[in-house]
DRENMIPA-352654 format. One line per field, with one value per residue (C-alpha): residue number from 1; y, z, x; residue in one letter. Coordinates in steps of 0.1 Angstrom, whole numbers, plus 5000, padded with zeros to 4 digits. Example, Ala and Ser with C-alpha at 12.3 -4.5 7.8 and 13.67 -1.06 7.14 Angstrom:
% residues 2
i <- c(1,2)
v <- c(4955,4989)
w <- c(5078,5071)
u <- c(5123,5137)
aa <- c(A,S)
END
This chain:
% residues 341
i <- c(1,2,3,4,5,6,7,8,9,10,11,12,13,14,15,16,17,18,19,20,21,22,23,24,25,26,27,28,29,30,31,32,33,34,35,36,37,38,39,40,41,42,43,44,45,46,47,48,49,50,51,52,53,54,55,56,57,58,59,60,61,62,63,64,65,66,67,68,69,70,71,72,73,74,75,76,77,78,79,80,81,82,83,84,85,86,87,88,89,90,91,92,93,94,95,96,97,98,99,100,101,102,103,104,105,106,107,108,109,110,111,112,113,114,115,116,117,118,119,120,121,122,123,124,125,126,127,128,129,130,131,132,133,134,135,136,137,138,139,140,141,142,143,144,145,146,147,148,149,150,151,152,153,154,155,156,157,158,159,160,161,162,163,164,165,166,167,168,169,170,171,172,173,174,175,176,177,178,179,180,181,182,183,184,185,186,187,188,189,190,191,192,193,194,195,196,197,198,199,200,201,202,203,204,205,206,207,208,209,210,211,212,213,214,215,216,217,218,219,220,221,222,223,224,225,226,227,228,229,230,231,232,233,234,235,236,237,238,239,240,241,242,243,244,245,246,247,248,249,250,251,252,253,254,255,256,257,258,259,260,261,262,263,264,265,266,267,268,269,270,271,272,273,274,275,276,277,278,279,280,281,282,283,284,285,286,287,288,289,290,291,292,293,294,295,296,297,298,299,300,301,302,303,304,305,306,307,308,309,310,311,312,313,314,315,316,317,318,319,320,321,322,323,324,325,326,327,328,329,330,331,332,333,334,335,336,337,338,339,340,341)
v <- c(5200,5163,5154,5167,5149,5115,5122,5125,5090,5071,5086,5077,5040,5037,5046,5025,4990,5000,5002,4970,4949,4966,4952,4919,4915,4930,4905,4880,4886,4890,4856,4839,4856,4850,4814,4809,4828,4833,4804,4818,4855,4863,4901,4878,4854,4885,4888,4861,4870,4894,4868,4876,4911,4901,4879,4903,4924,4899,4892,4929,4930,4898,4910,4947,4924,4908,4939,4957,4928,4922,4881,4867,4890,4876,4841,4848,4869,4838,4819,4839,4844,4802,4801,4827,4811,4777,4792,4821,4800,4777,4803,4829,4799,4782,4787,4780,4752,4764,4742,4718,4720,4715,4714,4750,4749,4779,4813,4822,4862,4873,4906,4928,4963,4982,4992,5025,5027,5050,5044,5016,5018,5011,4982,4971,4973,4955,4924,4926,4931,4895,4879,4850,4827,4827,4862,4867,4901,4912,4943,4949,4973,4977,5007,4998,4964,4984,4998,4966,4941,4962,4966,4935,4920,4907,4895,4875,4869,4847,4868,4860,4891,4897,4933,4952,4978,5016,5026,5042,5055,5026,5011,4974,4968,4933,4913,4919,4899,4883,4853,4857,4832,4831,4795,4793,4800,4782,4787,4769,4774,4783,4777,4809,4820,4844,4872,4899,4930,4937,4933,4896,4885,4849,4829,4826,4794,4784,4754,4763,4746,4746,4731,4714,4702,4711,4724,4743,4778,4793,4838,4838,4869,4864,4892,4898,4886,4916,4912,4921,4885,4892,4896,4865,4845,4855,4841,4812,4804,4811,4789,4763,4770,4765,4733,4722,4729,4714,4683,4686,4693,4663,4670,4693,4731,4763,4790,4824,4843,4872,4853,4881,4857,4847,4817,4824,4822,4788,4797,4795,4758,4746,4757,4741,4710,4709,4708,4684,4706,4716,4749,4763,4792,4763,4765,4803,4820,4848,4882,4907,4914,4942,4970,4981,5020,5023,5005,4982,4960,4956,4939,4910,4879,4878,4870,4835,4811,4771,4740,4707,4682,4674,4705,4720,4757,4768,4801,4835,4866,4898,4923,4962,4976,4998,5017,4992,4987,4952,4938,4918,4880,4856,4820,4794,4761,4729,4692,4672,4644,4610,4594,4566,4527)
w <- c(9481,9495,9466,9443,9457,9455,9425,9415,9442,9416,9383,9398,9406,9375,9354,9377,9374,9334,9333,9355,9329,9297,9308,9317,9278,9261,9283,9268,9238,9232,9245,9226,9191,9197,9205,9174,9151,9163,9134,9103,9113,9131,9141,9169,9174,9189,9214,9231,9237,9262,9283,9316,9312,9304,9338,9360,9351,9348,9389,9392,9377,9392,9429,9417,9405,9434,9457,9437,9445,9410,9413,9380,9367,9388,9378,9346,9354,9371,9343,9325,9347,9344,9313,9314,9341,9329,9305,9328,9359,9354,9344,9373,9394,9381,9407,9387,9411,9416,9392,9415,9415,9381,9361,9347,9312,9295,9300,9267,9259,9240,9229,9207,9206,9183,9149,9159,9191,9186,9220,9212,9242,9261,9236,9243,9276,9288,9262,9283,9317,9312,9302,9282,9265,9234,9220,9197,9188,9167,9148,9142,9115,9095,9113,9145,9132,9121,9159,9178,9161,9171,9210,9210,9195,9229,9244,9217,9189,9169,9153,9128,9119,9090,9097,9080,9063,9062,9097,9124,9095,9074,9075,9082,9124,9122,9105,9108,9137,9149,9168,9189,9209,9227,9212,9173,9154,9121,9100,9088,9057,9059,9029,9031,8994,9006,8993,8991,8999,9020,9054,9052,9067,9068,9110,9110,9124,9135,9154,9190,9219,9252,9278,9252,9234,9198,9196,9170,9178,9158,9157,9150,9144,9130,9121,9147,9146,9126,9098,9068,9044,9038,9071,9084,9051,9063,9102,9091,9066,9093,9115,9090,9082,9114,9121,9091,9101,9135,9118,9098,9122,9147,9176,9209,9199,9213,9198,9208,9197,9199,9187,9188,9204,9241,9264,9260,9224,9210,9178,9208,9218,9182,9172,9203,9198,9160,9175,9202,9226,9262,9274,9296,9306,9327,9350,9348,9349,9323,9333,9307,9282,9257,9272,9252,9262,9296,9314,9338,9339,9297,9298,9272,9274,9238,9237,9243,9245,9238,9240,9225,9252,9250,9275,9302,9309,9349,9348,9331,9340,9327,9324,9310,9282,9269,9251,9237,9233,9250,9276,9274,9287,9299,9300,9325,9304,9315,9302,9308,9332,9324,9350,9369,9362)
u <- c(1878,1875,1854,1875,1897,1883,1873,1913,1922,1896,1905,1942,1933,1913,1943,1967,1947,1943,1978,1981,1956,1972,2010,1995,1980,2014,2031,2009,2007,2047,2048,2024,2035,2067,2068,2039,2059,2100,2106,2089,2102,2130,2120,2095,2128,2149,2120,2133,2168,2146,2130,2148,2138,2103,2103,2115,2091,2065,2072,2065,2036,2022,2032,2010,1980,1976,1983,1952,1937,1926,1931,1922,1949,1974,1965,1970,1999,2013,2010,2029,2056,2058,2064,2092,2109,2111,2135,2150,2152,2176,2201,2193,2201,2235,2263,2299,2316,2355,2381,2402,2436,2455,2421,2422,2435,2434,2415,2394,2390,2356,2355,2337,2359,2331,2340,2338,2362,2386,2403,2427,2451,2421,2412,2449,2446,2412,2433,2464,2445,2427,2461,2437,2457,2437,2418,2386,2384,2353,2341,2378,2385,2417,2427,2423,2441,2474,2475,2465,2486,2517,2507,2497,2523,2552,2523,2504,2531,2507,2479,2460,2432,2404,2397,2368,2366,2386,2381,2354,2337,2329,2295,2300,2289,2305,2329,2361,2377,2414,2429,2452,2473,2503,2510,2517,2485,2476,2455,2424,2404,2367,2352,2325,2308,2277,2293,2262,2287,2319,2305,2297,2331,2337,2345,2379,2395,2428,2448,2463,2477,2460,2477,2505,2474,2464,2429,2405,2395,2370,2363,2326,2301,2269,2247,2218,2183,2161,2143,2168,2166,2206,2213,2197,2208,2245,2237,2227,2253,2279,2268,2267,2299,2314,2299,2310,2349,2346,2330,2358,2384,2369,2391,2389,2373,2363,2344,2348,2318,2294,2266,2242,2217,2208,2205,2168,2165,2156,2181,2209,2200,2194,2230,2248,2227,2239,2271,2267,2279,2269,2256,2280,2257,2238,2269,2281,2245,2237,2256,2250,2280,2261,2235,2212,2212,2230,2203,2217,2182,2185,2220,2221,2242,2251,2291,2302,2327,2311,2339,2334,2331,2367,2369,2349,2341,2344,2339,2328,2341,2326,2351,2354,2343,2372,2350,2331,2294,2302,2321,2350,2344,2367,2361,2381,2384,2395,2401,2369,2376,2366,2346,2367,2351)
aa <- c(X,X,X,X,X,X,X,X,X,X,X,X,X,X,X,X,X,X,X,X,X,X,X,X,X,X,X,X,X,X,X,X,X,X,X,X,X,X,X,X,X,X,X,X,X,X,X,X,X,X,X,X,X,X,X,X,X,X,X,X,X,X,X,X,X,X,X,X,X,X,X,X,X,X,X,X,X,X,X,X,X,X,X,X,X,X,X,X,X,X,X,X,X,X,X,X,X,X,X,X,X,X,X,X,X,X,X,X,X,X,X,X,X,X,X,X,X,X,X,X,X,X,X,X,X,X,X,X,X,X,X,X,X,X,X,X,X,X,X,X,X,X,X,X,X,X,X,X,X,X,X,X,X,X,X,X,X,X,X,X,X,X,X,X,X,X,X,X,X,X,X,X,X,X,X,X,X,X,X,X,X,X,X,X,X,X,X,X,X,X,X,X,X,X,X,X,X,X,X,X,X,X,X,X,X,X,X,X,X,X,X,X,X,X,X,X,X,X,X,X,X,X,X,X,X,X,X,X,X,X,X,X,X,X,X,X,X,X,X,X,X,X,X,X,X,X,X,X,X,X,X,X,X,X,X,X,X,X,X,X,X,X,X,X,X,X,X,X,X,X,X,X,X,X,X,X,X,X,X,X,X,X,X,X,X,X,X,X,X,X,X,X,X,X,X,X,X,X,X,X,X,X,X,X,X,X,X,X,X,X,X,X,X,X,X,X,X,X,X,X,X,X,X,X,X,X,X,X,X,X,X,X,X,X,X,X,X,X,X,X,X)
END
């Protein structure tokens, strides 16, 4: 009996340290194909919008290397974990600092409803809850439009909406989106020709007031990162788009998006740095908005709302879902100060 049963504690240990060594090379190797290869095909670029996940678990990992014992796996393992966490860090870390007194501005609502959330008096009510001043809705069909708009419509009497499709059913994931604003809306043209089928729904951009101001805001939903050409062809060309209307526009903007991309992706930075704009996720930290599965640990920080440097973002609040895949996210905004001579 007791040497079957060491027999069992080494086969046990054998498999355990295996398992150990096995993690540490997937870890590895998903880092080193992705950063060789995320710019030639973006199936290894949507690896990255995973990177927090991939250092917590890299920590884990490291602190069970070295509690085996097994030391040139932790070094290794360590290394790793570097690498994630010069990109992880800085976001785990950021502590919003408060808004003094007569600095707030506006609130900003992000919000993907899902195309196919039937519950639109909970959609209503996550909108009217977070009492934003200015609304992106996206993945907003024409059904769910015809019942929104209406009990919507005291407390945001400028709407302006490009719904998608017929209803639940259709097959379109993304698209169709609205402004709303409780200051007159107007509209601005986007000038959007990929046209491969009806789900490729142009940004849609209009001038607001904030704070008695006028200012550009911009609905924008770009497809994810996968490997579809069309799909891709359509991200990219949106984005291009909408820097081409701020351009354009050349005054104070906010874009309220779900960008389908994270902090940790380097297609993230390289659109806010076509912009000239700041990160504001280096102040508010990366809270999940979209769960992949119900697993807390897999959240994704994939909705947004970037400002122009004319303005300032204090604040991100992650709120309900209202049946939603995502969660609705409100951004505090605020006039950038100019620093006194």
């Amino acid at each position: 009996m007791c040497v079957r049963f060491s027999d069992m504690a080494k086969r046990f240990r054998f498999s355990a340290l295996s398992s150990l060594r096995a993690a540490m090379l997937i870890t590895g190797f998903l880092i080193g194909i992705t950063l060789k290869l995320d710019g030639r095909f973006p199936f290894f670029e949507m690896v990255s919008n995973f990177w927090p996940q991939f250092f917590l678990y890299s920590i884990l990992i490291l602190v069970a290397l070295m509690l085996a014992r097994l030391w040139r796996e932790a070094l290794v393992m360590g290394v790793f974990a570097i690498v994630l966490g010069t990109s992880v860090v800085p976001y785990l870390t950021a502590t919003p600092e408060p808004p003094a007194d007569g600095d707030v501005a506006a609130s900003i609502l992000q919000y993907n409803i899902l195309f196919s959330n039937n519950d639109v008096d909970a959609i209503a009510e996550v909108v009217l809850d977070a009492d934003a001043d200015v609304v992106g809705l996206h993945e907003l069909t024409v059904v769910q439009w015809e019942l929104l708009q209406v009990s919507l419509g005291d407390a945001y009497p400028h709407q302006l909406a490009l719904p998608g499709g017929e209803g639940s059913g259709y097959s379109s994931r993304g698209g169709g989106k609205a402004l709303l604003s409780k200051t007159p809306l107007t509209n601005v043209p986007v000038n959007f020709e990929l046209e491969f089928d009806r789900t490729f729904i142009p940004p849609l951009a209009a001038t607001t007031e904030v704070d008695g101001q006028e200012v550009l805001a911009v609905a924008l939903h770009p497809s994810p990162s996968r490997t579809g050409a069309k799909r891709i062809l359509e991200r990219q060309d949106k984005l291009r788009v909408v820097r081409e209307v701020i351009e354009a526009y050349g005054g104070p903007a906010i874009i309220i998006t779900d960008l389908n991309i994270a902090p940790t992706s380097p297609k993230y930075h390289s659109f806010l740095e076509s912009v000239g704009w700041d990160d504001p996720r280096r102040n508010v930290g990366i809270e999940g908005t979209y769960t992949l599965w119900g697993i807390p640990t897999m959240g994704l920080a994939i909705d947004h709302v970037f400002v122009s440097p004319d303005l300032t973002v204090y604040d991100y609040q992650v709120g309900p879902t209202g049946g939603s895949d995502h969660r609705s996210l409100v951004a505090t905004v605020g006039w950038t100060r100019t620093p006194e001579v």
